[in-house]
N, C-alpha and C positions, 0 to 999 in steps of 0.2 A: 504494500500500500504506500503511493506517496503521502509526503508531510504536507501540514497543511502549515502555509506559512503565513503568519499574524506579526506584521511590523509596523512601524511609524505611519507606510504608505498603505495601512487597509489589512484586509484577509484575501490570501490569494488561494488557490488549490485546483486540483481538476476535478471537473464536476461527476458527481458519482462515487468519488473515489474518497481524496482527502475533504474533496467539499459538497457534501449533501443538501437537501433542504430542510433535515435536523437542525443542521450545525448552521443554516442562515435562519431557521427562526430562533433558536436558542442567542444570536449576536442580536437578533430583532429587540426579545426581550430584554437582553443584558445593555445593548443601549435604551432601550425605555427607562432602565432605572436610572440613567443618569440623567433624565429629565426631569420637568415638574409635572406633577400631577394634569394631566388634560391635555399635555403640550402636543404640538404640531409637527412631522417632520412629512416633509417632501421627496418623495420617493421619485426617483429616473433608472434607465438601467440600457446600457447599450444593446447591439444588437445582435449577441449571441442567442442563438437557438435554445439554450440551455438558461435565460435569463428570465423566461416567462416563470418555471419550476420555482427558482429561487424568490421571485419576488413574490408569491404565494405566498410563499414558508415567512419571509421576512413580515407580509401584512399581518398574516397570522401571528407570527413574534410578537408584534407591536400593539394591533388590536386587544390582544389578551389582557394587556398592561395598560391598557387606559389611553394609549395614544392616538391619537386623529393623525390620518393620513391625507397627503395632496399626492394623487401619482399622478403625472406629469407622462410617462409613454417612453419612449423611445425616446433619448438625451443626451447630450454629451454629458460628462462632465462639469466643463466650466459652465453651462446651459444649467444644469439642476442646480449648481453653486448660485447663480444670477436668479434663479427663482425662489431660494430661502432667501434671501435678503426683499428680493422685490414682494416675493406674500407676507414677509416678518414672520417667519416658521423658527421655531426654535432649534432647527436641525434638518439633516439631512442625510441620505442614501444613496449612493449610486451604485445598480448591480453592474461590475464592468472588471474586466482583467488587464483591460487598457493593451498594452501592446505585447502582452501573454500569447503563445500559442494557441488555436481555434478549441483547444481541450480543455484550458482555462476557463474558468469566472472567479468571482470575487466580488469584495463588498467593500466600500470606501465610506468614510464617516465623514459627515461635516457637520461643523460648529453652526449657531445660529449668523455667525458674522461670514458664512458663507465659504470658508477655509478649509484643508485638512483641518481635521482632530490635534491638537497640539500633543507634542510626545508626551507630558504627565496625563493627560486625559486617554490617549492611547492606551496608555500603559494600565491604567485601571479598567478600562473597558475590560483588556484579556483577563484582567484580575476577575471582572464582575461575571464572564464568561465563564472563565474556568472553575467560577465557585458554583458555578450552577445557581446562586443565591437571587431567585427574582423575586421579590415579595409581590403577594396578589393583587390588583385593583380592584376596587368598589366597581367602578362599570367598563365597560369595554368601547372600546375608539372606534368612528367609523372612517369611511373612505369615502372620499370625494375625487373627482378629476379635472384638469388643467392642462388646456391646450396649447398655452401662449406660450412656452419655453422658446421655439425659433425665432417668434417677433420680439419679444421680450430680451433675448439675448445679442440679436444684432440689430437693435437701435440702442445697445447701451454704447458697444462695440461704435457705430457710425457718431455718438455724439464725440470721439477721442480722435478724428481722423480730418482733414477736411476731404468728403463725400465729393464734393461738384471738384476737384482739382484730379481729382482718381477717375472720376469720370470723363472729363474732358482727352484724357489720355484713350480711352477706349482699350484698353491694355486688352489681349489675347492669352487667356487663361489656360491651362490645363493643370484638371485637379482631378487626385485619385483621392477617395474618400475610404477605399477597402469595403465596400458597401457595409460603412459602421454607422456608429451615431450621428457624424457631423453631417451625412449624405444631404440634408433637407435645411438646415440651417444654413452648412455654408454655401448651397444655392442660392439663397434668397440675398446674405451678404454679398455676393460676388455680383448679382443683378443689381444692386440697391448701389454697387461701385461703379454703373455702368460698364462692368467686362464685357468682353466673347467669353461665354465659357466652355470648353470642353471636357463635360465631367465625365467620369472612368470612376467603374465599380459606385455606380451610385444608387443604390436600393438596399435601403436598408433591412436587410433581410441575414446578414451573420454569416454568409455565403464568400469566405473572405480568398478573392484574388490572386492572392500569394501572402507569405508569410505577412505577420501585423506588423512588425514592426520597422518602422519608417527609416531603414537603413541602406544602403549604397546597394549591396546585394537583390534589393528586393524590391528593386524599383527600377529594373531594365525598361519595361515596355515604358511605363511614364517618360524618361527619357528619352527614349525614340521616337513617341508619341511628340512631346515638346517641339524637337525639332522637324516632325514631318509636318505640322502645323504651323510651321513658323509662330511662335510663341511667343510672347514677352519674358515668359513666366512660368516653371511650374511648381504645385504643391503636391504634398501629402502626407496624410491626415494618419494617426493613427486610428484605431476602432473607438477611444471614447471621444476622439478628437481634442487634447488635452497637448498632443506636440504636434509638429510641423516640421517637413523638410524642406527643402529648396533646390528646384533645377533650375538652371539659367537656359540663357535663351538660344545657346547652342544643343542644348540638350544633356547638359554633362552637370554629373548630381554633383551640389554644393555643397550640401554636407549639414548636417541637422545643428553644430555648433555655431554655424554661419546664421540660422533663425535668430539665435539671443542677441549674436554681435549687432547683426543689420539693425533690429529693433530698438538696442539700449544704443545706438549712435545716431538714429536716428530723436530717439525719445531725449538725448543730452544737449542735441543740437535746440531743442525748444525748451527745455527746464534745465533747471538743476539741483541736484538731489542725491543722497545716499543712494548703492546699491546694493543689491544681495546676490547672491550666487553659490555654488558649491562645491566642494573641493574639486571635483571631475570634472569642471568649464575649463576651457581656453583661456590661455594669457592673454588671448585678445582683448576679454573681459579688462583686466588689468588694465592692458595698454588704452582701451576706449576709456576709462574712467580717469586714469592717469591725466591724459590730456585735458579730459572734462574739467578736473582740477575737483575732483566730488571723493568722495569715500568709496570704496569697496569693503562689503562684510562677506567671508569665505563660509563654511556652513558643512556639517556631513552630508550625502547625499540624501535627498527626500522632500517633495516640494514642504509638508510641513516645518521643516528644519528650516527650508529657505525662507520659509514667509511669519518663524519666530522670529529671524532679524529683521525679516524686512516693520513688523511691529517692533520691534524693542525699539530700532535704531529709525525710525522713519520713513522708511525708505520711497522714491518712488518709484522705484521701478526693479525686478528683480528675474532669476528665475533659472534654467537649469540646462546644462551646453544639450540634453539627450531631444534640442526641438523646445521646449516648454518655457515658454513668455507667460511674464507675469506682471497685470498691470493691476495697479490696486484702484485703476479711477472705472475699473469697469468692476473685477472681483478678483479677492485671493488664493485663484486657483490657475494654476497654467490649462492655456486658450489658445488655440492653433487658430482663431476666428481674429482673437488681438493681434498675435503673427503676423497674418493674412494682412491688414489693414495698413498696418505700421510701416511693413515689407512695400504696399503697392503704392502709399503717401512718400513715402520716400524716393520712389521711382520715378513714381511721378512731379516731386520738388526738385530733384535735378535733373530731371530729363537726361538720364542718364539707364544702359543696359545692366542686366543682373552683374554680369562678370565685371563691370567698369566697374559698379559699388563694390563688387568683393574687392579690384583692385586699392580701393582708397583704407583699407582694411590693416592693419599687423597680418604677417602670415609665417604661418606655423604649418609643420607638420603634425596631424597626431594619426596615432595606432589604435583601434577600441580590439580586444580581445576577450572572449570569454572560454572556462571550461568547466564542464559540470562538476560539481567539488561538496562532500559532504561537511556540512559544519563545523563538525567537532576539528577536519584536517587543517582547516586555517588557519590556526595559529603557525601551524609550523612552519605551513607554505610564509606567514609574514615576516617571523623571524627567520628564513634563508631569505630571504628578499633583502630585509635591511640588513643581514648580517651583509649581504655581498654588496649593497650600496652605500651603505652610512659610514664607511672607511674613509670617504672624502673628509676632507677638514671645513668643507664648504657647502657639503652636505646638509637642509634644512628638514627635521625630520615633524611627522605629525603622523598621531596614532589615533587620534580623534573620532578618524571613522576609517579602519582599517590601517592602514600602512601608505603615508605621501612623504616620499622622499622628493623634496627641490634642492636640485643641481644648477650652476649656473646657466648654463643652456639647455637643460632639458627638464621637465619631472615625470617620477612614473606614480603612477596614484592604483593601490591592487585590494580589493575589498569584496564582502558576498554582498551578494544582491538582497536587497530590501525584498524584491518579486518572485524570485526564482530559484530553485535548487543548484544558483552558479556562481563563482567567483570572476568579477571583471577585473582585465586588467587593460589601464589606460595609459599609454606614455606619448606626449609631446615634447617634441624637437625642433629645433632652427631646418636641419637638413634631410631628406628623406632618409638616405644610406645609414645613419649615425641612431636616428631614432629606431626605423625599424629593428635594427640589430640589439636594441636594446630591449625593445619590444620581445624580442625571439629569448634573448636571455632570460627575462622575468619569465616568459610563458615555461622554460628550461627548468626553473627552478622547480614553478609550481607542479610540472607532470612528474620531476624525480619523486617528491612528497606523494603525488598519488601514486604511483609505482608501488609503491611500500606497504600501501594500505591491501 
């Protein structure tokens, strides 16, 4: 049987297996109690096949306990985050594995201010969960439904952009949606920007494409597509639509790290303000803020880590190198519809091609690598990592969340995944040759450690 893995970023597992519709109504009730008596949560759930089952189980959770439901349907993500705040719901739900394998699902918790769960809240949830301890209610919650999440979420989205300057450009879109959540939303954004759009994989039906996740590998045809279309532009979405990638306008993938840059240089050139981010961004990050003359706050991976600093320290703008923008004048959740908007006002303020903007950019090389790796072997794999890197004298080490050694031209950042039964390991470099070889090292290390096992 797989683990069923409960972090910062939600409950992940594969349906049937480690994650039942037990184990989603039992987190239904175990969030009820952390609410007030009668309270409201807003329930969305992307569009796995396997998502109808759970959100039963979860109504059922909830109902038990006394809580009123808003379900909302089919959702992204940042879309059911933009609806607890807009109905003033004291919480929320979204059933979604986000860019999980097609076997996944999973359950994400939001606060009433429309956020992840902050990690102490997190953390007691599994507590309230695994005590089994749900005290009863006097009556039981009913359900009601809500259909405005797409209008609702991209007019919050349109009032942060100027609309008629995106328009006037008439930009030629292509956008693959993975027939997830965002298929119907970011339609209507992308009309509402006056584009051409050519959407790919749009019906949201959980019938996914090719692989979810919005990475170099798995976004051939989008690529080709871009360029056999003569394109401005293209995107894509993961299934809750929560990150973003970028193809430019020859057709050649930009690279999901290139979504935060474009947006937070674009977002510094009109404000200025703290940022947030996480150890696993780009120094481009750095170098844009640097200039900016603004703060940078670094973070462990997990948008709710990101968006503690970006409340502690003010921030305006924040969010995560894996595609995921985060703007808090819309909500504190990463938005591939924010992305979208940010990425096409910018295009359009310099009348300038994708690959020019990348050119006015820092540029880096990075590696992202992963290998599936049980728990308990990670420590060993970190301690042979830093034993073999932190010999430098120049060596900056952080254990914070996982193992980031920074070098002067390079860091390798190796840690388990929040999501997944895997260990990533990320190294950027000035040079391609120099990085990847270091890349192939660390990855060296970690398969001797499994070897063993």
């Amino acid at each position: 049987m797989s683990k069923l893995i409960i972090s910062v970023s939600g409950v992940r597992g594969i349906f049937g297996d480690s994650l039942t519709p037990q184990i989603a109504k039992q987190f239904g009730e175990a969030f009820a109690t952390t609410l007030p008596a009668g309270a409201t949560v807003v329930l969305g759930r992307d569009s796995r096949p396997s998502g109808q089952s759970l959100q039963d189980a979860v109504i059922e959770g909830l109902i038990s306990r006394g809580i009123n439901i808003i379900d909302i349907g089919i959702a992204t993500t940042p879309g059911t985050a933009v609806m607890v705040k807009h109905l003033s719901a004291d919480g929320g739900i979204v059933i979604t594995a986000s860019h999980n394998p097609p076997a996944y699902n999973g359950l994400k918790f939001l606060s009433s201010e429309g956020r992840s769960l902050p990690a102490d809240r997190a953390k007691k949830l599994k507590e309230i969960w695994e005590s089994c301890n749900f005290p009863p209610a006097k009556t039981s919650g009913q359900v009601s439904t809500n259909n405005d999440v797409h209008k609702v979420h991209t007019e919050s989205v349109l009032k942060i952009v100027d609309a008629d300057a995106i328009a006037r450009k008439n930009f030629k879109v292509v956008l693959d949606s993975i027939n997830g959540a965002g298929c119907q939303g970011s339609a209507i954004l992308l009309n509402q920007l006056g584009c051409q759009l050519v959407h790919i994989n749009n019906k949201p039906d959980g019938q996914f494409a090719h692989e979810p996740e919005p990475i170099e590998k798995n976004l051939t045809h989008l690529c080709h597509l871009v360029k056999q279309e003569k394109a401005d532009i293209g995107f894509a979405q993961d299934p809750d639509a929560d990150r973003l990638a970028v193809v430019d306008q020859e057709g050649r993938f930009v690279g999901e790290e290139y979504t935060l840059a474009l947006a937070l240089a674009f977002v510094l050139k009109k404000h200025k303000g703290p940022v947030a981010t996480n150890l696993s961004a780009s120094r481009m990050i750095d170098d844009i803020t640097s200039s900016a003359g603004v703060e940078l706050f670094r973070t462990p991976v997990g948008e709710a880590n990101v968006v503690d600093a970006m409340v502690k320290h003010n921030c305006i703008f924040g969010g995560e190198g894996n595609g995921g923008v985060i703007d808090p004048r819309v909500v504190l959740v990463r938005d591939s519809f924010v992305a979208i908007a940010l990425i096409l006002n910018y295009l359009a303020e310099t009348d300038l091609t994708v690959s020019q903007l990348i050119n006015t950019l820092p540029r880096y090389v990075m590696h992202k690598d992963k290998l599936p790796c049980p728990r308990e072997v990670i420590p060993e794999i970190l301690q042979n990592v830093k034993g073999k890197l932190a010999s430098s004298q120049q060596a900056k080490i952080s254990e914070e969340d996982g193992l980031r050694v920074d070098l002067p031209d390079c860091w390798v950042h190796i840690r388990p995944s929040n999501t997944e039964p895997i260990i990533r390991i990320i190294v950027e470099g000035k040079d391609e040759t120099s990085t990847r070889q270091l890349a192939q090292q660390v990855r060296q290390i970690a398969e001797d450690v499994l070897k063993k096992q």
